[in-house]
C-alpha positions in Angstrom: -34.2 8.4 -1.7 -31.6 6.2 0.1 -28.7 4.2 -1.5 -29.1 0.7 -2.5 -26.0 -1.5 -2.2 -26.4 -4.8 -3.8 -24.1 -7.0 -5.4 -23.8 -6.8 -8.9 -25.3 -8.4 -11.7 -26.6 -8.1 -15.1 -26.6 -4.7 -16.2 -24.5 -3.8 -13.7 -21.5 -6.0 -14.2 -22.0 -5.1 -18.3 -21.5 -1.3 -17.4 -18.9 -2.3 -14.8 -16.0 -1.3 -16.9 -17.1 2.0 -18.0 -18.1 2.8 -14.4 -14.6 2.1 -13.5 -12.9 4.4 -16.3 -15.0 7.9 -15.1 -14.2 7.4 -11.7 -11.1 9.0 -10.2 -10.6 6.1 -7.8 -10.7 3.2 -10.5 -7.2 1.8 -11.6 -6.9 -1.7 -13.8 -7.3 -4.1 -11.5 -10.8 -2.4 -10.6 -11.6 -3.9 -14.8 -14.1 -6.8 -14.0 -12.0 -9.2 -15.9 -9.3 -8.4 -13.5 -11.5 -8.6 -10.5 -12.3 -12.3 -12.0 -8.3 -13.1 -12.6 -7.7 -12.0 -8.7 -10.5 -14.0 -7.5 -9.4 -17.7 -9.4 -5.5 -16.7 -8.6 -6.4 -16.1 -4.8 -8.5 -18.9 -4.3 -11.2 -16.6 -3.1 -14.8 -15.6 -4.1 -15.3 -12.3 -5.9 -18.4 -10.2 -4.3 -19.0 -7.1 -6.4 -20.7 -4.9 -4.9 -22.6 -2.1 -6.5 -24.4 1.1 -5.0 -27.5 3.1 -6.3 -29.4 6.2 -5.7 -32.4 5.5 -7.8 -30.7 4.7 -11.5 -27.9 6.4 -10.7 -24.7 4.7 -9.9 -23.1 6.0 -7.0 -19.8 4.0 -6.0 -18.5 0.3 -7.2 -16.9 -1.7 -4.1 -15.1 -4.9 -4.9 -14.3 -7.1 -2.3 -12.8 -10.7 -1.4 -14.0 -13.5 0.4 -11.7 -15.7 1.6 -12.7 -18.9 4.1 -10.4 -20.9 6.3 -12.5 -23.3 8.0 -15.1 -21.8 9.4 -13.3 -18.2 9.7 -14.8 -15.8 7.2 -12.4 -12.9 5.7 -12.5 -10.0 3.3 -9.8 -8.3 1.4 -9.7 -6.0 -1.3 -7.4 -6.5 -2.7 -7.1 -9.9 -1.9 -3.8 -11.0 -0.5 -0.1 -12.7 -1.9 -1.2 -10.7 -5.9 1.1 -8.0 -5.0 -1.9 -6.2 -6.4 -1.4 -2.2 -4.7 -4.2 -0.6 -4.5 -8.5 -2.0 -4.5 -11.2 -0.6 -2.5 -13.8 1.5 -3.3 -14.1 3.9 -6.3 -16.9 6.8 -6.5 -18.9 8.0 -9.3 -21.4 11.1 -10.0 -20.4 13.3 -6.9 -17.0 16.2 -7.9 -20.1 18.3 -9.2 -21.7 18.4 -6.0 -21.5 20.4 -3.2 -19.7 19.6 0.3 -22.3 18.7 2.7 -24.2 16.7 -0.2 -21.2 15.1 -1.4 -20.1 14.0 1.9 -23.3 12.3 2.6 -23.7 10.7 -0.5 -19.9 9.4 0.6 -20.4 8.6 3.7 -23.6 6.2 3.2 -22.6 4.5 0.5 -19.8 2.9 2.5 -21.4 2.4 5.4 -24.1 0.4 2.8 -21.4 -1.3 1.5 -19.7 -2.2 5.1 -23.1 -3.2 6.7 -23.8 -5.6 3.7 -20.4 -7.3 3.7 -21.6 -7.7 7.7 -25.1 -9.1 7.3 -24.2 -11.4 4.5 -20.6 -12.2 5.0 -19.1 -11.4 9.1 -16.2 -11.3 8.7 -13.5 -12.1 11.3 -11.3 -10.0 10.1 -11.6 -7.8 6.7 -8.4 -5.8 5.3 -8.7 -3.1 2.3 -5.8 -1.2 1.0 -6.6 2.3 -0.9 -4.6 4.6 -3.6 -3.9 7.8 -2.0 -6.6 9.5 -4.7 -9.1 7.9 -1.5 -8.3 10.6 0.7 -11.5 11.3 2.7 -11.2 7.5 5.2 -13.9 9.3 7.9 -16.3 6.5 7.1 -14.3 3.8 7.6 -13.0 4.9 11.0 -16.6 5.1 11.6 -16.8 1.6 11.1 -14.6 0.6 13.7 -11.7 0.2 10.6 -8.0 1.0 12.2 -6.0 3.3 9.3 -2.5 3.0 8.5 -0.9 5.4 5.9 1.7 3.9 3.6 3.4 5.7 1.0 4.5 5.5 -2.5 6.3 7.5 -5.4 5.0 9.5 -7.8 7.2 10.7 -11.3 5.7 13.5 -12.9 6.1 13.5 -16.2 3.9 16.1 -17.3 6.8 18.4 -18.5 8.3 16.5 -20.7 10.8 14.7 -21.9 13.8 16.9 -21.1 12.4 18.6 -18.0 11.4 15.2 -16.8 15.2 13.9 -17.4 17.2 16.9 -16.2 15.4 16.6 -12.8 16.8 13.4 -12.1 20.0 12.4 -10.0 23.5 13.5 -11.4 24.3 9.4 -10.8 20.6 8.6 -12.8 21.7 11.1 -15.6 25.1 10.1 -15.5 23.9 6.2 -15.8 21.7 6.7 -19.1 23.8 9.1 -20.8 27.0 7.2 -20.6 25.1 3.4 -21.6 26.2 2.9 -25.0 23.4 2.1 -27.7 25.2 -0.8 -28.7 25.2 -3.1 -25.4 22.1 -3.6 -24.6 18.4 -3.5 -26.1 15.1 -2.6 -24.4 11.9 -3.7 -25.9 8.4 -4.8 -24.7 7.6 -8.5 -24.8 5.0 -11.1 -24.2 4.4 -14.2 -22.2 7.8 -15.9 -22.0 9.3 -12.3 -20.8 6.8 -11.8 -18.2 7.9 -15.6 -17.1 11.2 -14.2 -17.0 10.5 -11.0 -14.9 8.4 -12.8 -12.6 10.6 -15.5 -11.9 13.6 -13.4 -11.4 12.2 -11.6 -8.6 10.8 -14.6 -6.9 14.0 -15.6 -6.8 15.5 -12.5 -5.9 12.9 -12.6 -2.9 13.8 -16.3 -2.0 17.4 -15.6 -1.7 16.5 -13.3 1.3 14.2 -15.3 2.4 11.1 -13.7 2.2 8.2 -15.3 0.3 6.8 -13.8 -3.3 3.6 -15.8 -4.1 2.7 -13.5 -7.2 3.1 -16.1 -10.3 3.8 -15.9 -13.6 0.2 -17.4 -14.4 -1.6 -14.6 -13.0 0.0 -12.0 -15.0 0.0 -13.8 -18.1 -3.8 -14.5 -17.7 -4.0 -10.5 -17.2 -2.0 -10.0 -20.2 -4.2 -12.3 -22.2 -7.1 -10.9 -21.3 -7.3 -7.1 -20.1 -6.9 -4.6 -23.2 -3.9 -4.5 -25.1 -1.1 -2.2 -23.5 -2.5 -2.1 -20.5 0.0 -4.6 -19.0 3.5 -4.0 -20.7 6.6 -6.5 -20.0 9.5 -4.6 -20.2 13.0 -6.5 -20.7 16.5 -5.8 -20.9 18.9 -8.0 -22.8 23.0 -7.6 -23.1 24.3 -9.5 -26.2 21.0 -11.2 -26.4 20.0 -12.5 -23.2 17.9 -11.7 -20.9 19.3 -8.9 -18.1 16.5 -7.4 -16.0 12.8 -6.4 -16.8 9.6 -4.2 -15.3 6.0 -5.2 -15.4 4.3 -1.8 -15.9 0.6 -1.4 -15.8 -1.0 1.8 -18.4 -4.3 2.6 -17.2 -5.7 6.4 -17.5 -2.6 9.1 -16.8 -0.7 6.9 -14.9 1.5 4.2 -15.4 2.9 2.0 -12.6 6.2 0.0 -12.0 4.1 -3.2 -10.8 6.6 -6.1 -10.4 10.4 -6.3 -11.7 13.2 -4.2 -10.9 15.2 -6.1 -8.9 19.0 -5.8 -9.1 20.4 -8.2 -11.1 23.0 -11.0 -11.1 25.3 -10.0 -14.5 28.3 -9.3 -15.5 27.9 -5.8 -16.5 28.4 -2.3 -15.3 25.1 -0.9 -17.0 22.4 0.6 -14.7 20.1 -1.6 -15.8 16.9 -0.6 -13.6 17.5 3.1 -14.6 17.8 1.9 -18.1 14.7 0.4 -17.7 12.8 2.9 -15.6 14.0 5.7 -18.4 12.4 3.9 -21.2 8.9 3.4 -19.4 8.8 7.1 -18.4 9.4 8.1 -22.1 7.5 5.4 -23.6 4.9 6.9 -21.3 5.2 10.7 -22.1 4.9 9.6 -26.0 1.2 8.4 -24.8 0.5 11.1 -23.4 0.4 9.9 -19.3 1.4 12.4 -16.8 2.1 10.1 -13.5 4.5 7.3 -12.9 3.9 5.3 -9.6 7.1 3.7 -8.6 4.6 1.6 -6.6 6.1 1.4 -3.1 8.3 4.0 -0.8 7.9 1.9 2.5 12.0 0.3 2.2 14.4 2.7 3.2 17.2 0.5 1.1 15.1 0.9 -2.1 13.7 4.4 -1.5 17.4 5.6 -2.2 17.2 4.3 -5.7 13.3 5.2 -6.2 14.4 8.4 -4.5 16.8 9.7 -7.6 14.4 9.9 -10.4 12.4 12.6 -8.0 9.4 11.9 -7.1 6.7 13.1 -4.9 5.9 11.6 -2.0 2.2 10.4 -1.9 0.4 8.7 0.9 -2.0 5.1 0.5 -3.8 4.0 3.0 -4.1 0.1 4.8 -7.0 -0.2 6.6 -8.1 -3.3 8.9 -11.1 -4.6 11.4 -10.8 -7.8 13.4 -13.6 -9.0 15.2 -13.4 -9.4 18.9 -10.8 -12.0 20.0 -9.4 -12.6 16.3 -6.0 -13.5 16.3 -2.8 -11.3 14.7 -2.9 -10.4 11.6 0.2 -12.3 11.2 -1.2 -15.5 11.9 -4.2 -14.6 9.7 -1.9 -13.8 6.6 0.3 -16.9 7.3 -2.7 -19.1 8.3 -4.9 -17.9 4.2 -1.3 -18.7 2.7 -1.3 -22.2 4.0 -4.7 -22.6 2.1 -4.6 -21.1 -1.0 
């Protein structure tokens, strides 16, 4: 019996979810709710699609589709959320052996990549994969190019002190010489995650690069995912507002999403590892066992990222252009203009 891709409905998009929490591969913004939020943020439409062997699910492969003009493209994630990490996730196959697992793999993609094809053609598709997506042999197959990224991992499965004593003498030095009394750290709601957001746009702006993540999208994430799962962490110094993370819990891991930026006060406190500190213990007292520092690509930032030691983890970009499609630049540039 062959694989059926399809795109979802019904039962499938009610069991969506639950699909998405057994698989290794799924992450938050795999939820369908989240999958909506990107869609109506990105101006695109949401295609879910869904792949059977008989009853049984097999994978879940959300995709994009974003038109300019007559110029059909797919992303997954789609672009400008600052979203990490989409793509496919796999279900019912760690029991099975190699060769059957492999297959089982293998032509559930290539469903998946003939159906966005037929029903879509793309001129140009772009998917970006958490390094947990290791085996890519599929989409090279498929004519996809692969580029390997990398990010930082924490891990925090040793606990509290262990976790802390492998850090940077500067990162030690930074939180154990903060006094109690200058600053506060809690987790807030809306108005903070304006605040977070914001400052980093700004941040961005002042060197001239463009951040097109809004506060709108996260707060309708917020409203409307399960509670914790997006936490707005802030720093305040005599009452106002300092610095702040947006961390996503989902699973064992927990991920510094947006925030972090240095910022503009008149203070010696190292407010970022402040910050970072309190999410890692915050997330040790639940129990998670893997901090994504979300990004090691910047050499300037990997030598702050770099002190908390972390593990260096590959993720994977991975694009197709149809023949004579223009740069992906001018693609990216030419989907900002019309979103």
């Amino acid at each position: 019996m062959s694989i059926e891709v399809r795109r979802a409905t019904g039962d499938d998009v009610r069991g969506w979810d639950a699909f998405v929490e057994q698989s290794p591969h799924g992450n938050a913004f795999h939820q369908y709710d989240a999958l909506e939020i990107q869609a109506a943020h990105a101006g695109a439409e949401l295609v879910p699609l869904v792949g059977r062997k008989g009853e049984e699910v097999v994978g879940l492969f959300p995709v994009f589709r974003i038109n300019k003009g007559p110029i059909a493209t797919v992303f997954s994630p789609p672009p400008e959320l600052r979203v990490a990490y989409l793509g496919p996730v796999l279900l019912n196959m760690d029991h099975m052996k190699q060769r059957k697992r492999e297959g089982r793999h293998h032509e559930f993609i290539d469903g998946c990549l003939a159906w966005v094809r037929d029903e879509i053609r793309p001129r140009y598709a772009h998917i970006r994969l958490d390094g947990r997506y290791d085996d890519l042999r599929a989409f090279s197959w498929n004519d996809y190019a692969i580029t390997p990224q990398y990010t930082y991992h924490v891990d925090l499965s040793p606990g509290v002190d262990d976790v802390f004593m492998s850090f940077s003498s500067d990162a030690r030095s930074n939180i154990r010489n903060a006094p109690d009394d200058a600053y506060t750290i809690e987790e807030g709601g809306s108005e903070e995650i304006e605040r977070i957001v914001e400052q980093v746009a700004s941040r961005y702006e002042s060197q001239g690069i463009s951040y097109r993540s809004s506060p709108e999208f996260v707060r309708d994430l917020y409203a409307t995912l399960p509670e914790g799962q997006i936490r707005p962490y802030v720093l305040r110094i005599d009452g106002e507002f300092a610095g702040g993370i947006l961390a996503v819990d989902y699973k064992e891991t927990v991920s510094r999403w947006q925030g972090g930026v240095r910022a503009d006060v008149g203070s010696d406190l190292a407010i970022n590892d402040l910050l970072d500190w309190r999410i890692m213990r915050d997330a040790m007292d639940r129990g998670r066992t893997t901090y994504d520092l979300v990004g090691a690509n910047n050499r300037r930032i990997n030598r702050y990222k770099a002190k908390f030691n972390p593990e260096l983890h590959p993720f994977y970009s991975l694009e197709r252009n149809a023949p004579g499609m223009k740069t992906l630049a001018h693609l990216y540039k030419t989907i900002r203009e019309g979103v």
